[in-house]
N, C-alpha and C positions, 0 to 999 in steps of 0.2 A: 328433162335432161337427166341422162343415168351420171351420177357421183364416180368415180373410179378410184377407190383407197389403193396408196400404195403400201406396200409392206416394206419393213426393214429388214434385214438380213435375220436381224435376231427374231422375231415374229415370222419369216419362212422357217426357220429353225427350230423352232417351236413348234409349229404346224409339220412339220417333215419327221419328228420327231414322237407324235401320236402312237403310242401303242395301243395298235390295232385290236387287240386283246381286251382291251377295258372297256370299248366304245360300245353302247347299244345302237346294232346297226340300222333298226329302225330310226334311229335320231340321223345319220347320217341320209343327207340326199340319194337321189334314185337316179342315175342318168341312163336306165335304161331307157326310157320313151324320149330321150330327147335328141333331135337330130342334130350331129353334128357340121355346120357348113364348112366345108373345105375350099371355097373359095372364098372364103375370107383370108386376107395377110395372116402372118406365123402369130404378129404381136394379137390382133383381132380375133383369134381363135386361144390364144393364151388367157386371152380378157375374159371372153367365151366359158372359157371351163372353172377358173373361179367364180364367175357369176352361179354356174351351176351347181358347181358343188359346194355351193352356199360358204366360200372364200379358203376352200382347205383343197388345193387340187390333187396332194396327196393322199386323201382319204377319203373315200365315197364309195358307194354301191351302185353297183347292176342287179334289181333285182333284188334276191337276196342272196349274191353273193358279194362278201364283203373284198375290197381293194385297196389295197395300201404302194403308192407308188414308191419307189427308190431307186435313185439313178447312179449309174458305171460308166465311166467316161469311156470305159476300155468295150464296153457291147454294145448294138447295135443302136439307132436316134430312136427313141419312143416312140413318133409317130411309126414309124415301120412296126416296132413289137407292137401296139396298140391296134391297129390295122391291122394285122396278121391276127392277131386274137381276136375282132369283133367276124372275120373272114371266117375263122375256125368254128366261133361263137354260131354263125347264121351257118356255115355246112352242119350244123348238127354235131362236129367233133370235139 
């Protein structure tokens, strides 16, 4: 049975707060080889992307390029940006 840790505001904050800049991104997980299921529920696929990026969903790799997420209430839901860029990612653009 997988454990599921919950974080607290202050421990998201933390973790949201990672400058990108310091991290050896080899230390940082790889989620390019892992598929993401999209028919799993929103909460099932949020559970999903922490497991992968080894509990920091703001900071992880594709690859070797490095990713730091940060979110605008005022731009588009991330899944849409996220999907548009792995769309962009696989045309080669």
């Amino acid at each position: 049975m997988e454990v599921i840790v919950l974080l607290t505001p202050e421990q998201l904050k933390e973790l949201y707060e990672v400058d990108i800049t310091t991290v050896d991104k080899y230390a940082l997980p790889d989620v390019s080889q892992h598929p993401f299921d999209y028919s799993l529920s929103q909460e099932e696929r949020m559970e999903e992307m922490i497991r992968v990026t080894g509990g920091n969903p703001y900071c992880f790799r594709h690859g070797d390029m490095l990713i730091k997420l940060e979110f605008d209430d005022t731009k588009p839901p991330l899944q849409e940006v996220f999907t548009n860029f792995l769309i962009r990612k696989k045309s080669g653009l």
